[in-house]
GUZATI-824950 format. One record per residue (C-alpha): chain; residue number from 1; x, y, z. Coordinates in steps of 0.2 Angstrom, whole numbers, plus 5000, padded with zeros to 4 digits. Layout:
BEGIN
{rec A NUM {X Y Z}}
...
// end
This chain:
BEGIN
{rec A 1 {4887 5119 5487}}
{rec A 2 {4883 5134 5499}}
{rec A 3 {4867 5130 5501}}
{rec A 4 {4873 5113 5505}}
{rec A 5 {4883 5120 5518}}
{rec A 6 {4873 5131 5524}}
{rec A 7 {4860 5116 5528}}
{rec A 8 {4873 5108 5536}}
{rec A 9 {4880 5123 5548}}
{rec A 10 {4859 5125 5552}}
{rec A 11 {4860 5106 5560}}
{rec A 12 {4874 5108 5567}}
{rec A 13 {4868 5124 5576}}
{rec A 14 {4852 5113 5583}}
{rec A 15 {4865 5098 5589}}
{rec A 16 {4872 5113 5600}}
{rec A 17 {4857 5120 5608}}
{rec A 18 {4858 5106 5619}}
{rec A 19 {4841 5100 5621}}
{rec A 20 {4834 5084 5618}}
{rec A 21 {4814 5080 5616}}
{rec A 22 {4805 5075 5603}}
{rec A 23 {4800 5094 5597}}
{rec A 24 {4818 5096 5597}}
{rec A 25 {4821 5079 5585}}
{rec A 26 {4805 5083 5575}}
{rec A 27 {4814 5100 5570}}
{rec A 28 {4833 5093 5568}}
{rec A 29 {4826 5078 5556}}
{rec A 30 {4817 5092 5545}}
{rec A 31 {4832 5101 5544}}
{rec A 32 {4843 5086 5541}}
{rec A 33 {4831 5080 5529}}
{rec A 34 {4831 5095 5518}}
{rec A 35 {4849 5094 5518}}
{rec A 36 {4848 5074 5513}}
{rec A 37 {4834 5080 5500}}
{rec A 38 {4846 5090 5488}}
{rec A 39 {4863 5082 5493}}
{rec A 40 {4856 5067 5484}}
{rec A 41 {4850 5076 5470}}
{rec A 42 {4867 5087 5470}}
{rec A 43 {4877 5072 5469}}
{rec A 44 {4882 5072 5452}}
{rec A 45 {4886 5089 5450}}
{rec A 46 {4896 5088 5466}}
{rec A 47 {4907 5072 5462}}
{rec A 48 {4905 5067 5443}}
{rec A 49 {4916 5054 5441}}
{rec A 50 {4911 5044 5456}}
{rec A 51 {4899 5035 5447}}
{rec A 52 {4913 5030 5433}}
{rec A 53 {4925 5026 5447}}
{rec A 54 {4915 5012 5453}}
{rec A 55 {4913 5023 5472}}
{rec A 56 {4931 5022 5475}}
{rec A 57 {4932 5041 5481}}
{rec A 58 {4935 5042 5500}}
{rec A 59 {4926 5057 5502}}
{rec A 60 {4909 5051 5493}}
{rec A 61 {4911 5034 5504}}
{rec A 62 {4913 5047 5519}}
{rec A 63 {4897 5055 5513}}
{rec A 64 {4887 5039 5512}}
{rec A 65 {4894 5034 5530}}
{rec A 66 {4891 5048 5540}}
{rec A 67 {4872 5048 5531}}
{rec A 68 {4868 5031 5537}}
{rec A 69 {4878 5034 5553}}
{rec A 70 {4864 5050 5555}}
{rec A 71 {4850 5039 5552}}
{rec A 72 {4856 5026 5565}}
{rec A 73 {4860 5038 5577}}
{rec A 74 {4843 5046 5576}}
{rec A 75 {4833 5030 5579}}
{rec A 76 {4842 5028 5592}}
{rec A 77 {4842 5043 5600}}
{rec A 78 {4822 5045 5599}}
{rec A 79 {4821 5027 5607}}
{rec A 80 {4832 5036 5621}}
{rec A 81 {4820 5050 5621}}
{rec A 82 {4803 5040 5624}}
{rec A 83 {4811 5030 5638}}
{rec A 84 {4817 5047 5646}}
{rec A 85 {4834 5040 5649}}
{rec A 86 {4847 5052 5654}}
{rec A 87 {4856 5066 5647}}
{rec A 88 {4872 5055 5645}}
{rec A 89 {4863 5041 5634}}
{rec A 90 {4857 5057 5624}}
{rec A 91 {4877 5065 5622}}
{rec A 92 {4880 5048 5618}}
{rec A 93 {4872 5047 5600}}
{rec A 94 {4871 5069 5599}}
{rec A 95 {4893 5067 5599}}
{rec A 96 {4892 5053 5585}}
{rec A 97 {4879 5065 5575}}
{rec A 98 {4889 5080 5576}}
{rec A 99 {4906 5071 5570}}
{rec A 100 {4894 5063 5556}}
{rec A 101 {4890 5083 5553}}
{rec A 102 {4908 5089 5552}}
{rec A 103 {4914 5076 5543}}
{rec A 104 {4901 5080 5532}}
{rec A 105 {4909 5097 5530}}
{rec A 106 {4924 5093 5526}}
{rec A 107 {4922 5079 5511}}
{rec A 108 {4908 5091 5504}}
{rec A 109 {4921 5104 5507}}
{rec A 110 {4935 5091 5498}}
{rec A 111 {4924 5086 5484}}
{rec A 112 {4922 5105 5478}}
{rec A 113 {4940 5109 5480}}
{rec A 114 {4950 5094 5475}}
{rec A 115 {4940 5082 5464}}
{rec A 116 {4955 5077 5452}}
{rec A 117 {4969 5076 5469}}
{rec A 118 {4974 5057 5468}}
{rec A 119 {4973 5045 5482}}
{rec A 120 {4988 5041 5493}}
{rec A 121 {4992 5025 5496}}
{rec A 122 {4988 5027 5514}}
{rec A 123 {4970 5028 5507}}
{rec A 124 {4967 5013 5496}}
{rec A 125 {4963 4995 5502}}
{rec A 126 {4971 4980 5502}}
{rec A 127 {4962 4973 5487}}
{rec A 128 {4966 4989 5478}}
{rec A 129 {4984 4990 5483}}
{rec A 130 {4986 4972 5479}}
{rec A 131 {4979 4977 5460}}
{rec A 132 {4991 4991 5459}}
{rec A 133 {5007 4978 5463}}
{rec A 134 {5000 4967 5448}}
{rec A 135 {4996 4979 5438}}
{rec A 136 {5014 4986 5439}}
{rec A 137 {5019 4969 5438}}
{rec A 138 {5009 4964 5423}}
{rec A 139 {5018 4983 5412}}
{rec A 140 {5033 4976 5419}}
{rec A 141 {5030 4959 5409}}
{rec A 142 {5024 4966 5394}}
{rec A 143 {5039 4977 5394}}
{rec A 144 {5050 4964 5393}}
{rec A 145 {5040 4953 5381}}
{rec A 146 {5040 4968 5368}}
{rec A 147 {5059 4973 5369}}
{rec A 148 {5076 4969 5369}}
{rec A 149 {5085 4966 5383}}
{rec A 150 {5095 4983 5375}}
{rec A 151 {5082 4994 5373}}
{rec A 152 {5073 4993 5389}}
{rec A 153 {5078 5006 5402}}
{rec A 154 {5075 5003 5418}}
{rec A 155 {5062 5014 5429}}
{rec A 156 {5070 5017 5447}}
{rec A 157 {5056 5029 5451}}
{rec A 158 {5042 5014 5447}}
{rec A 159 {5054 4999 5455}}
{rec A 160 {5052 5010 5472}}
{rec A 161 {5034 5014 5470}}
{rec A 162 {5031 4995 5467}}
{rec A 163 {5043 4994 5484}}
{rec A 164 {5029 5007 5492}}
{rec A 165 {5015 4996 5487}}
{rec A 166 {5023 4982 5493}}
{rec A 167 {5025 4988 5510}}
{rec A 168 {5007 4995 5511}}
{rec A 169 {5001 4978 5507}}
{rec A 170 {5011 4970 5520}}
{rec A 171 {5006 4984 5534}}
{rec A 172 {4987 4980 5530}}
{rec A 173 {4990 4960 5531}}
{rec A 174 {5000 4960 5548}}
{rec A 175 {4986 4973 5554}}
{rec A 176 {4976 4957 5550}}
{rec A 177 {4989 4943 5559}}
{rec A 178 {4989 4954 5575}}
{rec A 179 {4971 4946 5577}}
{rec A 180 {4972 4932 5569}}
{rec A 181 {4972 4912 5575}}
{rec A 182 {4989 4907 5583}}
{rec A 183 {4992 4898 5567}}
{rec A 184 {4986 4909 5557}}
{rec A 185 {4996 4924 5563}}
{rec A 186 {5012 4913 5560}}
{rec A 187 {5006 4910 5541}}
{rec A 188 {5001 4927 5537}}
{rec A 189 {5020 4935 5547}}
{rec A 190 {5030 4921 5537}}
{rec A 191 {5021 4926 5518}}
{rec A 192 {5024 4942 5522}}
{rec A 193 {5043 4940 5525}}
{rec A 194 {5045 4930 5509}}
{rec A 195 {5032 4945 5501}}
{rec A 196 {5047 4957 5507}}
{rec A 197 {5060 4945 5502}}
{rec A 198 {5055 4943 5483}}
{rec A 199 {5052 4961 5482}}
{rec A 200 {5068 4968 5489}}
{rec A 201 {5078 4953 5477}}
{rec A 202 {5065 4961 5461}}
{rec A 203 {5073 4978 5466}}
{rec A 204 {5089 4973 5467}}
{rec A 205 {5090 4962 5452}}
{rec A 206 {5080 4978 5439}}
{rec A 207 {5096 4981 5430}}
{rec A 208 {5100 4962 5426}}
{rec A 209 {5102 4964 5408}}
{rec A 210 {5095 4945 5408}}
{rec A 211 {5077 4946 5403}}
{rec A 212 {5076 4930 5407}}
{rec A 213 {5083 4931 5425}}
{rec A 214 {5072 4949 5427}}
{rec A 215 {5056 4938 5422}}
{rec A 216 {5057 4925 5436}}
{rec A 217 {5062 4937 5447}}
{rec A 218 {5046 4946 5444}}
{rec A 219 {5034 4930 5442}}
{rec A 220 {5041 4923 5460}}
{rec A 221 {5037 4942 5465}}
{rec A 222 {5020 4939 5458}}
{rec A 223 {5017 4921 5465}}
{rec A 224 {5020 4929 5482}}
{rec A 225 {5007 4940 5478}}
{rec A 226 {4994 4928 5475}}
{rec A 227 {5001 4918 5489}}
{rec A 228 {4998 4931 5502}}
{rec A 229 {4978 4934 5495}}
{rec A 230 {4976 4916 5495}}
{rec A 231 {4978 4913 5511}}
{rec A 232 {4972 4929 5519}}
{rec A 233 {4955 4923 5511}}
{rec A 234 {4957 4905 5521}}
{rec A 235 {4963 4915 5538}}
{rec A 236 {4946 4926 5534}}
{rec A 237 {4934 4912 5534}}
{rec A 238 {4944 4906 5549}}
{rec A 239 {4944 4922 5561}}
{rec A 240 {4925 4923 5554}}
{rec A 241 {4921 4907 5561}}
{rec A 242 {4930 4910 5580}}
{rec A 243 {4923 4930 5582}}
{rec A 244 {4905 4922 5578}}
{rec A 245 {4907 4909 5591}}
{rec A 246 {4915 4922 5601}}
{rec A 247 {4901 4933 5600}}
{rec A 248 {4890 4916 5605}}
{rec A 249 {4898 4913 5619}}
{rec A 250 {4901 4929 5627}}
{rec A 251 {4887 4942 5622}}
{rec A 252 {4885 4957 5632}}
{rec A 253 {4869 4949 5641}}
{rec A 254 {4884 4936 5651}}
{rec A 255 {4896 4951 5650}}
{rec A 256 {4884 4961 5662}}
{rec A 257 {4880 4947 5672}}
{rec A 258 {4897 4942 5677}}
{rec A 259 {4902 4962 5677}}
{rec A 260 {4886 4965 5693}}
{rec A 261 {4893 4948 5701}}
{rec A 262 {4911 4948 5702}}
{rec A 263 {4918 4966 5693}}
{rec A 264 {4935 4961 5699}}
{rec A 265 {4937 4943 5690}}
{rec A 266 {4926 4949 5673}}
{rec A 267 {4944 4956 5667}}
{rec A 268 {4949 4941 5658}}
{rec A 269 {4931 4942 5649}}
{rec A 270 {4930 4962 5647}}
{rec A 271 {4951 4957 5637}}
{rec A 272 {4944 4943 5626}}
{rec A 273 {4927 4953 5622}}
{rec A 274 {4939 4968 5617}}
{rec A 275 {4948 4955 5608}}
{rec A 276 {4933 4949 5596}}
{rec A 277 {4929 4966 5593}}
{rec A 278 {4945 4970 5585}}
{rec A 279 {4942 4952 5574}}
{rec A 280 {4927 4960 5569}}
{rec A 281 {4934 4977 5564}}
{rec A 282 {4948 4967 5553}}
{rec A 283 {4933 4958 5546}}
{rec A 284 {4926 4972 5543}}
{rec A 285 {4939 4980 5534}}
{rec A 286 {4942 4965 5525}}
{rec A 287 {4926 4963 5519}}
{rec A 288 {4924 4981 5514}}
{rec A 289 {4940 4979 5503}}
{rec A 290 {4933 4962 5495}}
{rec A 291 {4917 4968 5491}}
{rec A 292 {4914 4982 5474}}
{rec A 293 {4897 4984 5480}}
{rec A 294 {4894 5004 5486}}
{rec A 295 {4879 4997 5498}}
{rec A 296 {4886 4985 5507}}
{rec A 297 {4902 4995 5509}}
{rec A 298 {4892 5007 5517}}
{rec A 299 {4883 4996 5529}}
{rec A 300 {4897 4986 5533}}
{rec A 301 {4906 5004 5536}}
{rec A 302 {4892 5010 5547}}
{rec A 303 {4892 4993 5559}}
{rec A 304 {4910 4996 5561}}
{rec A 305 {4908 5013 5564}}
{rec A 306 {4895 5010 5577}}
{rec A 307 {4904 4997 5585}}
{rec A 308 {4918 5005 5589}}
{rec A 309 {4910 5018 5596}}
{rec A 310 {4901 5006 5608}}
{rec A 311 {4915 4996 5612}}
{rec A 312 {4924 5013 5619}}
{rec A 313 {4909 5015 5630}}
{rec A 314 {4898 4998 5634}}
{rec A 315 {4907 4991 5647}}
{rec A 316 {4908 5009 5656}}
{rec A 317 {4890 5009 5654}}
{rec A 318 {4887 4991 5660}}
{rec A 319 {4900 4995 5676}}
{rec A 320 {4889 5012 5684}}
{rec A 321 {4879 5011 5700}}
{rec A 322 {4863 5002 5699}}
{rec A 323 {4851 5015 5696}}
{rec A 324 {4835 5020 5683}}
{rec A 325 {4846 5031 5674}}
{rec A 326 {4860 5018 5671}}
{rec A 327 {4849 5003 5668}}
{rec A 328 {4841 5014 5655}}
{rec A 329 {4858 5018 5646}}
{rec A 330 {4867 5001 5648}}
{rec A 331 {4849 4993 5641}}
{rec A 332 {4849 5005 5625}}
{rec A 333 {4868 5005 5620}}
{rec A 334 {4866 4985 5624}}
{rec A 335 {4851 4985 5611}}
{rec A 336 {4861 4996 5598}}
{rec A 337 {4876 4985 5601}}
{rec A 338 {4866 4970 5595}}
{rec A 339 {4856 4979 5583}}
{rec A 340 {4872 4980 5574}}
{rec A 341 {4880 4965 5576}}
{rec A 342 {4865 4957 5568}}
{rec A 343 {4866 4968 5552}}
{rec A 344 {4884 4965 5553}}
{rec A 345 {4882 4948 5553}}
{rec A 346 {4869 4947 5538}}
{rec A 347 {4880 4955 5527}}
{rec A 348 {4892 4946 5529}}
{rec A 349 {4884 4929 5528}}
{rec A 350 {4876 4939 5512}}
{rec A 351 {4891 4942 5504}}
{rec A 352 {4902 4925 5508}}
{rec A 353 {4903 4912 5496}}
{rec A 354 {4894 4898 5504}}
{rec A 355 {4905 4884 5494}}
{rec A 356 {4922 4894 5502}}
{rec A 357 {4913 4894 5520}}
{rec A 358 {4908 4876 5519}}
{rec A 359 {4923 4871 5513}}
{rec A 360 {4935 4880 5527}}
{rec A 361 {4923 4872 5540}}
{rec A 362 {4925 4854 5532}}
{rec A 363 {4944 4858 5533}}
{rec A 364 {4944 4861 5550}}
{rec A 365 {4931 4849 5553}}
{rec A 366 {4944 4836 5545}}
{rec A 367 {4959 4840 5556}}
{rec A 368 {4948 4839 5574}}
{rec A 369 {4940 4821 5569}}
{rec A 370 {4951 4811 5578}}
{rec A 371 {4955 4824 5592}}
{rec A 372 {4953 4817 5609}}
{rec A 373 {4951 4832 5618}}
{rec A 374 {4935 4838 5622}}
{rec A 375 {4933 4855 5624}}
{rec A 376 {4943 4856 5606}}
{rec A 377 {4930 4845 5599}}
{rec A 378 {4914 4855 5607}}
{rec A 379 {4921 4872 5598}}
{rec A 380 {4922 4864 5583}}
{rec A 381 {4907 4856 5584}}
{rec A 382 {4899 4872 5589}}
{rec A 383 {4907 4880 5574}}
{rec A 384 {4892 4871 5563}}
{rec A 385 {4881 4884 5568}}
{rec A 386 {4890 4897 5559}}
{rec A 387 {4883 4886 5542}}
{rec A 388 {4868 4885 5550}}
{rec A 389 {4866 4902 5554}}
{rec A 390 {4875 4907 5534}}
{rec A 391 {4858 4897 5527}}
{rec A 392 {4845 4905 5538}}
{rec A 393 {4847 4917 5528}}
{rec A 394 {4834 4919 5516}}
{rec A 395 {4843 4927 5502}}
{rec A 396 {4857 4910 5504}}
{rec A 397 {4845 4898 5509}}
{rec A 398 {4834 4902 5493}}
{rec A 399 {4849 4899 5482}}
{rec A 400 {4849 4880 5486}}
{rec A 401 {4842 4867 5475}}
{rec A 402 {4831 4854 5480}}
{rec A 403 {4843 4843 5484}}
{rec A 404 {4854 4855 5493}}
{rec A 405 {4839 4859 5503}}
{rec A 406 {4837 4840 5508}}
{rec A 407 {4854 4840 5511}}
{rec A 408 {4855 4854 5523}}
{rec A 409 {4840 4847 5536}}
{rec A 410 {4849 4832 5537}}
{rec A 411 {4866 4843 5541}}
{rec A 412 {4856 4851 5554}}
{rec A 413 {4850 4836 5560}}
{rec A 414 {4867 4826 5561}}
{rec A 415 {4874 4843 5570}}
{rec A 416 {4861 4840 5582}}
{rec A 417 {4868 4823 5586}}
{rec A 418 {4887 4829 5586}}
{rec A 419 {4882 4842 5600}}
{rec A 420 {4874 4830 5612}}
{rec A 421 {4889 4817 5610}}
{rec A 422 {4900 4830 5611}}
{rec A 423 {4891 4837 5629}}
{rec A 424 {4886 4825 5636}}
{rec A 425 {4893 4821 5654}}
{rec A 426 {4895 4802 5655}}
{rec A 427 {4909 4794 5646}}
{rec A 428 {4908 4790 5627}}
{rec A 429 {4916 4780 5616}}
{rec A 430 {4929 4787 5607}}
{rec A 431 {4924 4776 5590}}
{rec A 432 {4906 4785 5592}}
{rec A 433 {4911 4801 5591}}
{rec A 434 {4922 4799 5576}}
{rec A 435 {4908 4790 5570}}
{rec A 436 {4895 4805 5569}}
{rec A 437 {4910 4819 5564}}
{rec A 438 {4914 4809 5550}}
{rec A 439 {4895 4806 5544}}
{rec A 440 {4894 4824 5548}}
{rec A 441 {4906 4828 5536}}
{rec A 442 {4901 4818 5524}}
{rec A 443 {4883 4826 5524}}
{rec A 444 {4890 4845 5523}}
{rec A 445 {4904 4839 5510}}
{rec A 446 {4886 4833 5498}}
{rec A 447 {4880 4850 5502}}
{rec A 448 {4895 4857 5495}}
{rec A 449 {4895 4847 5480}}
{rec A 450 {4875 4851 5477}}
{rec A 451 {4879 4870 5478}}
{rec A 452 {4894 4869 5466}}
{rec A 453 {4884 4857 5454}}
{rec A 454 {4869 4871 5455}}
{rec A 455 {4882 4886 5451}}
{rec A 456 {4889 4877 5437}}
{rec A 457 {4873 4874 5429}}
{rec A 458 {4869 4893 5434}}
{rec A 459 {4884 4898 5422}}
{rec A 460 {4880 4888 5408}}
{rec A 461 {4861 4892 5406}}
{rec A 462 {4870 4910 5406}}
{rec A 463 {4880 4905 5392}}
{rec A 464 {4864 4896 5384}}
{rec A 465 {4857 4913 5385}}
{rec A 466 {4870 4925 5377}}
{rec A 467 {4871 4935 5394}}
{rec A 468 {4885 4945 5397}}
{rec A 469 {4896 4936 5411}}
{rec A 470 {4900 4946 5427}}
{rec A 471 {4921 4949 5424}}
{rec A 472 {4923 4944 5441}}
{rec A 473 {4914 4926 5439}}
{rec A 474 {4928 4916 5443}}
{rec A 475 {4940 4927 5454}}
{rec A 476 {4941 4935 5473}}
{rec A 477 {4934 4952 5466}}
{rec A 478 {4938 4960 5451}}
{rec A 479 {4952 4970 5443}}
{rec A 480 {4955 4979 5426}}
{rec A 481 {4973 4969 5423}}
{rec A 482 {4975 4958 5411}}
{rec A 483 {4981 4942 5422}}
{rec A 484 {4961 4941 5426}}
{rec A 485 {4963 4919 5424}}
{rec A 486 {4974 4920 5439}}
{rec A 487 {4964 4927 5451}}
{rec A 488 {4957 4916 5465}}
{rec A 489 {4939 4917 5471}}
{rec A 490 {4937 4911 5490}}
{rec A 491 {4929 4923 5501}}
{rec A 492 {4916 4935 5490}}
{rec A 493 {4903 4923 5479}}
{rec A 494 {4901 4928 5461}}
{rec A 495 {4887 4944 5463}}
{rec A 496 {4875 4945 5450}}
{rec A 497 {4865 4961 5454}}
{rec A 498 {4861 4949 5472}}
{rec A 499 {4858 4966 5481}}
{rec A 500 {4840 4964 5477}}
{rec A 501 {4823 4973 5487}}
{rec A 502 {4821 4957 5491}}
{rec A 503 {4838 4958 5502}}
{rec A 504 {4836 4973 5508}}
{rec A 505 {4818 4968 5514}}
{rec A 506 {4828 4953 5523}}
{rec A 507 {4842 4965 5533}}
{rec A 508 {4830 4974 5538}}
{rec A 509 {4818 4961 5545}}
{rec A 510 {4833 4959 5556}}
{rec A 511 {4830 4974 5566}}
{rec A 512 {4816 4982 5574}}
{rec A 513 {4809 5002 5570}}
{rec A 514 {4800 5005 5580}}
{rec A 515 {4798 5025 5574}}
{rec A 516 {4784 5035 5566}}
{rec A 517 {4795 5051 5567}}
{rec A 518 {4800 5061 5551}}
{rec A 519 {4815 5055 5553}}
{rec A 520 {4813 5038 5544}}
{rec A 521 {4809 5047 5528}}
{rec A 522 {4826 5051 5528}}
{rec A 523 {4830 5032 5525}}
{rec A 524 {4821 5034 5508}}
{rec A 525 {4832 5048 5503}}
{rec A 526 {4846 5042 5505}}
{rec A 527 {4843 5024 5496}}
{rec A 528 {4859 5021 5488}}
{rec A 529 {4855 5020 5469}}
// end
């Protein structure tokens, strides 16, 4: 461990010399990578039962952040270097590295201090929070199911831990509301009132020596429960569909335009582009908290970690005087921002469940039909490219079938035809339109049923086999409880080791290195295993 630190203090020391050439980056990326080198193979010492506790320690997650957050933050900065931008595009990435370096420090520092100190609730997601709730539920049950009425005691101390949980989950869901849709946010605030309501009535009704009466109590405390994760998965897919259309309609290329044009009238667009990126941090965080895969945890932590440092500093960049200098910085921090946005973007499509996604979109779809009004129509219209984007994928669009793949050109040809009817500028029949939406639905609802008829088959040549069947199959994610059957899958597909080099190779592809430097061996070290 002191060599360890001692690695990290010697980076740390070259971050505040100052200078910034590619002698200089040559020398910090041999350091780094030294350190990078025997921290991976110091790992295990350093944090044993990460690997048995399925990465859920927030210092190693740190750890694998702030690694990926350094090799980011490198390319970057070298880019910077060979297009002599200025001292402040260099600061830019040199403050992200040396807060990756001190945070570094302190979860290394953590890790050999305090490896058995158990998390706080302040630290655990809202899937894990929402596990905890069952789970206390499901003792609770069981508790009553084994003994009478007499001999079971009640536990104040667990009833207001439960309480604790309870408002945890419903801080992290209204977090969530505050960026939802309209209706969405009106769902999510009145499931979370009835959440607090069935809770506080649990609490209240412990000692009820009724075991009958305490069982409902704590089913209808359980149903709310499901309720709230059910529809948080919808209001997901829904907040995913209006931030990608967002991000479609207002990328940083119109934002600069309109911000060199008229600075004083791009306010309204500078608020709702501030707005999408607050709906991408909560899908984000939502995604992290879905997904029980360490990799993409940490990629999906490493877009939201660079993009909230962007958003702090973009539109200040874009807003300088016209000069060589500042075009150079707006151009690099506007090529990072949609550097990550892409990655962010294929990881998500990567880990939604195209049947969930598809069937959100037909839902909405379905209630817009035989909407009159056009600019409602054109938005949901446009929100078919959010499917056609999820299938360029190659990792999704390699799981289709052959008929799935015949369905899907002739979605994208139908969606083609619902555009143009949509746009166009001469009057239109109303009849026509709602001709080609429902056609288009129909065709994307045959999609749907392909996918679903190829996933079935998947699962029972699986069984043929006498493979073992992923726990979390059928479910959202998985949990070590025992009321697995009632668990709802909707945003996450079923994962069967999908995080392949085949994937990788696709996210990648998606953005362009252009670096020879040392510093890309780094990325081979630090390959999440």
């Amino acid at each position: 461990m002191e060599s360890l630190l001692s690695q990290l203090n010697s980076c740390s020391e070259l971050i505040n010399e100052g200078t910034c050439n590619l002698g200089w980056l040559n020398e910090f990326c041999a350091t780094f990578l030294d350190f990078a080198s025997d921290l991976k193979s110091s790992l295990p010492e350093i944090a044993p039962r990460w690997p048995l506790e399925c990465g859920e320690s927030i210092d190693v997650e740190t750890i694998f952040l702030c690694l990926t957050q350094m090799v980011t933050c490198i390319t970057h900065l070298e880019r910077a270097i060979n297009v002599e931008a200025s001292q402040m595009t260099h600061q830019h990435f040199l403050n992200r590295m040396d807060w990756c370096l001190r945070r570094l420090l302190v979860s290394l520092s953590q890790l050999s201090l305090q490896q058995d100190e158990e998390r706080k609730l302040e630290d655990h997601s809202f899937v894990e929070l929402l596990d905890l709730a069952l789970d206390h539920l499901d003792d609770y049950l069981e508790k009553l199911t084994e003994r009478s009425h007499n001999s079971l005691s009640t536990d104040e101390d667990e009833g207001y831990q439960l309480t604790n949980i309870v408002n945890h989950i419903v801080r992290h869901a209204l977090a969530f509301a505050n960026v939802s849709t309209k209706s969405d946010k009106k769902a999510v605030s009145s499931l979370c009132e009835t959440l607090l309501s069935e809770c506080a009535i649990f609490h209240e009704e412990a000692g009820d020596p009724n075991n009958g009466h305490r069982k409902l109590e704590a089913l209808s405390l359980e149903r709310a429960l499901y309720a709230l994760e059910s529809f948080l998965n919808e209001a997901l897919l829904h907040l995913l569909f209006a931030s990608l259309i967002e991000l479609e309609n207002i990328p940083i290329k119109k934002l600069k335009e309109v911000l060199q044009k008229d600075p004083e009238g791009a306010q309204e667009l500078i608020s709702a582009f501030d707005t999408n990126m607050d709906r991408i941090q909560q899908i984000g965080v939502l995604a992290i908290a879905f997904s029980q895969d360490i990799k993409t945890k940490t990629i999906v932590r490493s877009c939201l970690a660079s993009l909230e440092s962007l958003d702090a500093c973009i539109v200040p960049a874009l807003q300088l005087p016209k000069s060589k200098a500042s075009s150079h910085h707006a151009d690099i921090l506007e090529h990072h921002f949609n550097e990550e946005l892409l990655i962010f973007r294929n990881v998500i499509h990567d880990i939604v469940d195209s049947c969930s996604l598809i069937n959100n979109y037909l839902d909405m779809l379905g209630e817009s039909i035989h909407v009159q009004e056009k600019s409602h129509l054109k938005l949901i219209v446009q929100m078919g490219d959010v499917v056609v984007e999820h299938f360029r994928l190659p990792v999704n669009y390699a799981g289709l079938g052959e008929g799935a793949k015949r369905v899907h050109k002739d979605f994208i040809v139908i969606l083609r035809e619902c555009k143009a009817i949509v746009n166009i500028s001469i009057p239109v029949d109303p009849k026509r339109i709602v001709k080609r939406l429902k056609i288009m639905y129909s065709v994307l609802a045959k999609l749907r049923d392909f996918i679903s008829k190829d996933n079935q088959e998947s699962d029972c040549s699986i069984f043929s086999q006498g493979s073992v069947v992923p726990r979390n199959a059928t479910r959202t994610i998985d949990r070590n409880s025992r009321s697995v059957s009632k668990r709802q899958r909707s945003f996450l597909r079923q994962r069967q080791n999908r995080l392949t080099s085949c994937q990788q190779d696709s996210l990648a592809a998606s953005t362009a290195n252009e670096s020879d430097l040392i510093s890309f061996q780094i990325t081979d070290i630090l390959r999440l295993h």
